[in-house]
N, C-alpha and C positions, 0 to 999 in steps of 0.2 A: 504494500500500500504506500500511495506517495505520501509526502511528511506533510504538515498545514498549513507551511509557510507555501508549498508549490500549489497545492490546492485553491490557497486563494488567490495566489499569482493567473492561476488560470482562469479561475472564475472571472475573474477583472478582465484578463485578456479578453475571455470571450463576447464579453457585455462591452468592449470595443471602451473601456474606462481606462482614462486615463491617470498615471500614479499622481501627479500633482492636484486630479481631483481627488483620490482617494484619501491622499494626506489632507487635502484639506478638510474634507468630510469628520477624519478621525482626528483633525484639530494637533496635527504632529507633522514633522517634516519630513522631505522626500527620502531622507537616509535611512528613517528610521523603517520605512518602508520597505527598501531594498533589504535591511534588516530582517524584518516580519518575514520575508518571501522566504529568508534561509531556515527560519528556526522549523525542529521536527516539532515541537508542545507550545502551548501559547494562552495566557490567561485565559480565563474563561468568561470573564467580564470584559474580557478586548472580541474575546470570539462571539460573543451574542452580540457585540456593536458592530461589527462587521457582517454574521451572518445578517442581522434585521438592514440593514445598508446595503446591503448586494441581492438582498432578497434570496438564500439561498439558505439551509441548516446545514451548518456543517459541523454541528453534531450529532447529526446524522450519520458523517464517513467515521469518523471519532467513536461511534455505537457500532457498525459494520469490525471497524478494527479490534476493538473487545470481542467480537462474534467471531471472527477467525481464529483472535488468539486464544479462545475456551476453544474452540474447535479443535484446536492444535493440543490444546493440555488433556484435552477428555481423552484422544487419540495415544497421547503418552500412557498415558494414568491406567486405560483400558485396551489394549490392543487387542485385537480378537484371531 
């Protein structure tokens, strides 16, 4: 799974948004943005200002990623 900083980078790309609006939206500058893009984890009070801003949950992908990773433990824990 990609990390969250790439997920929103692409969300943004795709909705054709530009980063100096997006910093300006979240009230922060454009580095700190280029920042966001790398990180894998990311508040979760920055991440619901952003998902409700791009119109998109992306704690939704963040819920898929726990679901693969019990998928992966139940598969250790019980091999059949």
């Amino acid at each position: 799974m990609k990390p969250i900083g790439l997920l929103i980078k692409e969300e943004l790309e795709k909705q054709e948004r530009s980063i100096s609006w997006f910093a300006r939206k979240l009230s922060c500058d454009r580095s700190n943005i280029y920042r966001l893009f790398q990180k894998e984890s990311i508040d979760t009070t920055l991440l619901l200002r952003i998902s409700l801003l791009l119109g998109r949950n992306f704690f939704d992908d963040l819920s898929e990623r726990v679901k693969e990773k019990e998928g992966k433990k139940n598969d250790v824990e019980n091999p059949q």
